[in-house]
C-alpha positions in Angstrom: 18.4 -34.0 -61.4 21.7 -36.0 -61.8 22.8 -38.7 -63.9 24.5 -41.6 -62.9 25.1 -39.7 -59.8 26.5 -36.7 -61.8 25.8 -33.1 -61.0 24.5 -31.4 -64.2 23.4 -27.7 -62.8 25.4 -26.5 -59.4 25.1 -23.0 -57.5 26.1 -21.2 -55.1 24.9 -18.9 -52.3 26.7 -17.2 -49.5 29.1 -14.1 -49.0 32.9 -13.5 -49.5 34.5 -17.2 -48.8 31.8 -18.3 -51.6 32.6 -15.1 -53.9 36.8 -16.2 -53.6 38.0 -13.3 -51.9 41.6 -14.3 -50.8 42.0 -16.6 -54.1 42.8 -14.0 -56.6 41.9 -10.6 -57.0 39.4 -8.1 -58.8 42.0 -7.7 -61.3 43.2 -11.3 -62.4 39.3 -12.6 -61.1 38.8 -14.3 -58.2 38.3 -18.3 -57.4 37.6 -19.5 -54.2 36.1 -23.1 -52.9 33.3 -22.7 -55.1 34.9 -22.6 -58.0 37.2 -24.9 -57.3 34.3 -27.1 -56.4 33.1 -26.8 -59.2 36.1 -27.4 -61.2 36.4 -30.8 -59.5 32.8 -31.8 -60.5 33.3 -31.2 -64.3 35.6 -34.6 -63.9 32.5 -36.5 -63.7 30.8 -34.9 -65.9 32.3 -32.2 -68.5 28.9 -30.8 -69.3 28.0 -29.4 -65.9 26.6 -25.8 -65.5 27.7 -23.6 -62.5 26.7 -20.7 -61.2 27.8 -18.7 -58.1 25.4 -15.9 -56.5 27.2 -15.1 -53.6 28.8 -11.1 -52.9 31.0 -10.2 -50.1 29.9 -8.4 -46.8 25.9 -10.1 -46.8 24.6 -11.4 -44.0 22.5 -14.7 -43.7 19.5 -12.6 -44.5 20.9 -10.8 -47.1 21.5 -14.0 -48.9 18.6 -15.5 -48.3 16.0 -12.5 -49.3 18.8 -11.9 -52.6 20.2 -15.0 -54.0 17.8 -17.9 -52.9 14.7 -16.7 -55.6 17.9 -16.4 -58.5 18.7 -20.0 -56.9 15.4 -21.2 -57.0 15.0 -20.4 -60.7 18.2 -21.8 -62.0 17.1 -24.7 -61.2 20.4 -26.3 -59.6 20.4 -30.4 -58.3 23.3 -29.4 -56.0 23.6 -26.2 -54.0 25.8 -25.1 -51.7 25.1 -22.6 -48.6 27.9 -20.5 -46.8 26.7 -17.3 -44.9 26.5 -16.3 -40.9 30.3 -15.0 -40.4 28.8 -11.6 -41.3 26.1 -11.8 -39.3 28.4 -12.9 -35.8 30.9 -10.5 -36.6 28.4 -7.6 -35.5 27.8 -5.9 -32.4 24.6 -7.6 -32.0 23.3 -10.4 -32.8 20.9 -13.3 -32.3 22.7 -16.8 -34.0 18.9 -18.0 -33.8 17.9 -15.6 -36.3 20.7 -16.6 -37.9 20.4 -20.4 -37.7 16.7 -19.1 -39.1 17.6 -17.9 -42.5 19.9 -20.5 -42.9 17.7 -23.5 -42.1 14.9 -21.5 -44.3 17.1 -21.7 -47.5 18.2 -25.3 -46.4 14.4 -26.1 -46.8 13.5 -24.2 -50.1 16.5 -26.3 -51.9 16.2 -29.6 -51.0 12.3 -29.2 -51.2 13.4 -27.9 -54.7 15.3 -31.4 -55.4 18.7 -29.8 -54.8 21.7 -31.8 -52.8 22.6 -29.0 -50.5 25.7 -28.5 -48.6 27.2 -26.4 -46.0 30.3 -25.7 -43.6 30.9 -25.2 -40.1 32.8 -22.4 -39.3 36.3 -22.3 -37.7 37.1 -20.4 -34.5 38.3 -17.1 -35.4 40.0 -16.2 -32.5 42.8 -18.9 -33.1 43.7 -16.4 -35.9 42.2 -13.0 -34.7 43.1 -13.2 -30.6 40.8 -10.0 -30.9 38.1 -11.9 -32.0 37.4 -13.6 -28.6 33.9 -12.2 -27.6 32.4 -14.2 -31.1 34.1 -16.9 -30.0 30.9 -18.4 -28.4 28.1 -17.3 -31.1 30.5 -19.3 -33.6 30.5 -23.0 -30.9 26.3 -21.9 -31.2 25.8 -21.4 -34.7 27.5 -24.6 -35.8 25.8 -26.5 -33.3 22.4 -24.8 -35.0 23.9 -25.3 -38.3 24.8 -29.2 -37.7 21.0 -29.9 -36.6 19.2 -27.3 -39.2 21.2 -29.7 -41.7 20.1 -32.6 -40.0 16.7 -32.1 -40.3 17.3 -31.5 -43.9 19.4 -34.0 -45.3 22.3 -31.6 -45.7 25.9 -32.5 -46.0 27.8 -30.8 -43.5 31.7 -30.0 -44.3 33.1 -29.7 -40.8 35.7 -27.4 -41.2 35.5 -26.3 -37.6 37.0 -29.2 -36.4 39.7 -28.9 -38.7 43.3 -29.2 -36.6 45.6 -26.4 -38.5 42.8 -23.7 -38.6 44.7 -21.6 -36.7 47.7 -22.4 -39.4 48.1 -19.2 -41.2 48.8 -20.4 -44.6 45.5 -21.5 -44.6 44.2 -17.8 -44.3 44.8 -14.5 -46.7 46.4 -11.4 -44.9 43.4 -10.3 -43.6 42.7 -13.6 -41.8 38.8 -13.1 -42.3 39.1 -14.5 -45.8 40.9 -18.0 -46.8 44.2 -18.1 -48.9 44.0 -20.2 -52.0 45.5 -23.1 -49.5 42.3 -22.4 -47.4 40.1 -22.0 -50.2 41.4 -25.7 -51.6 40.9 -27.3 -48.2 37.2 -26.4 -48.2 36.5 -27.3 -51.7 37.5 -30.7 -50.5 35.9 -30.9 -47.3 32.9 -30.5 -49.1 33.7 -32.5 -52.3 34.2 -35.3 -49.3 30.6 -34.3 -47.7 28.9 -35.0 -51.0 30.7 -38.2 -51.6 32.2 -36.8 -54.8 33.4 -39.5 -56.3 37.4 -39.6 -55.9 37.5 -37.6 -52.8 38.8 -38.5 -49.1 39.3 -37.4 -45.7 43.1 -36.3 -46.6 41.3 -32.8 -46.3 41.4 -33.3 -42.6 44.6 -34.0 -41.9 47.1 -31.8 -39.9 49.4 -29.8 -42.3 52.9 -30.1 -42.0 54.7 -27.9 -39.6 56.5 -24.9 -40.1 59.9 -25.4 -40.4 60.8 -22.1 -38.1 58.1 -21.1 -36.4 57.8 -17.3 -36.0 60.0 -15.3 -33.4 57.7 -13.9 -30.7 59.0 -10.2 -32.0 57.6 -11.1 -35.6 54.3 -12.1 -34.5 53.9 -8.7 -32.6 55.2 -6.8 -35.1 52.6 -8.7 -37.5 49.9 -8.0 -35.5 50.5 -4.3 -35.2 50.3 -4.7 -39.4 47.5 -6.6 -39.8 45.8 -4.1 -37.0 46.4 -1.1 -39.2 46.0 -2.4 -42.7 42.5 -4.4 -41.8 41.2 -4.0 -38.3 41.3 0.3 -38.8 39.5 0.1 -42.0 37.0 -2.9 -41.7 36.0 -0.8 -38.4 35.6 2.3 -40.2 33.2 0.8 -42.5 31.3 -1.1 -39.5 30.9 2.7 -37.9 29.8 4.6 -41.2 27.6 1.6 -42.0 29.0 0.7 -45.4 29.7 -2.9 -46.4 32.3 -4.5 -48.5 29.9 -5.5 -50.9 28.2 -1.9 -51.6 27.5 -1.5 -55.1 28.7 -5.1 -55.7 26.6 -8.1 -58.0 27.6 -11.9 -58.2 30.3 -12.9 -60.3 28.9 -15.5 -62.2 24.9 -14.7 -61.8 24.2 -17.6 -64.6 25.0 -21.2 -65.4 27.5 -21.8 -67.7 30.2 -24.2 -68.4 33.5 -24.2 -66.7 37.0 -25.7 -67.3 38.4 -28.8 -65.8 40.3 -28.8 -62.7 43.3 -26.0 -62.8 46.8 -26.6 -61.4 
């Protein structure tokens, strides 16, 4: 429950975005939205409890069958659900099934007493040209996201219909994961979903331009790069069927206190 319209017990499900990957690293610890999130909340209240659940490389299912029972029983009033990228980024797969899992831990939490919300996701082949063929199970999961929520009383952060998603200072080097810029922008999407007191729609706005936008040589020389330090390897784990997350638990698996907002 909340007080005075206070969170006092936040968690969060999902995969790598949720987890921070791209906002730090294993060494220093990693952020990410959630955190951030999380961060902003103790404004309102210093006392709240967080807790995040969510491991890189799981799929909609994954999360739901592994962090929505640990969820359940930590009895969060707000909760946040991030997961499907995974999932679309396969060879096959159905978005229903997807949608599915989704809207099934959309249900448990609010039926639970939780404020739940969620994000839409950006289209990945403004970043990853590569990318294209997903292009349209991404359009069909957020449309199944934005009425799963609906029926639930979810608060929907629409980052796909952000205007600089395709701005790469918004995204790490591997362009699957957000930088810390990225990871910011969504913590305040969301914080302006919920109504957090303080927040606004300046999340939304078109960044500034670059001041010299790439040479046409750069850009090709990038991609040939990215290619071989990401593409290569995330492909060779897709074909030996190994995940990211292999042998991986949540960061912060219980509630406990966090600082205030960081610089």
């Amino acid at each position: 429950m909340t007080v005075s319209g206070r969170y006092l017990r936040y968690v969060a499900l999902g995969d790598s975005q949720t987890e921070g990957v791209g906002d730090g690293d294993d060494l220093v610890g990693l952020r990410g939205w959630a955190d951030r999130l999380a961060e902003r909340l103790t404004i309102a209240n210093p006392d709240l409890q967080y807790a995040n659940l969510a491991v890189r490389g799981r799929r909609a299912s994954e999360v739901r069958s592994e962090q929505l029972g640990p969820a359940l029983a930590l009895r969060p009033d707000l909760a946040t659900v991030v997961a499907g990228v995974n999932d679309l980024l396969r060879l096959r797969v159905k978005t229903a099934t997807v949608a599915d899992d989704l809207e099934a831990m959309f249900a448990a939490l609010t039926g639970s007493g939780a404020r739940v919300a969620t994000v839409t996701f950006p289209d990945l082949t403004r970043v990853i040209p590569l990318a294209r063929p997903v292009r349209s199970r991404i359009l069909d999961i957020n449309d199944r996201i934005r009425a799963a929520a609906a029926r639930h009383g979810v608060a929907v952060a629409e980052i796909a219909l952000h205007p600089s998603v395709a701005d790469r200072r918004f995204w790490s080097e591997d362009r699957l994961h957000c930088s810390p810029l990225g990871h910011q922008l969504i913590a305040d999407a969301v914080a302006h979903a919920l109504q957090v007191p303080g927040s606004d729609g300046s999340w939304s706005e078109p960044a500034p331009s670059l001041a010299i936008p790439p040479s046409r040589q750069w850009r090709a020389t990038a991609e040939l790069r990215w290619a071989a330090t990401f593409l290569g390897p995330w492909l060779g784990r897709r074909l030996r069927g190994q995940s990211s997350g292999d042998q991986r638990t949540a960061k912060h698996p219980q509630l406990h206190r966090i600082e205030g907002p960081q610089s």
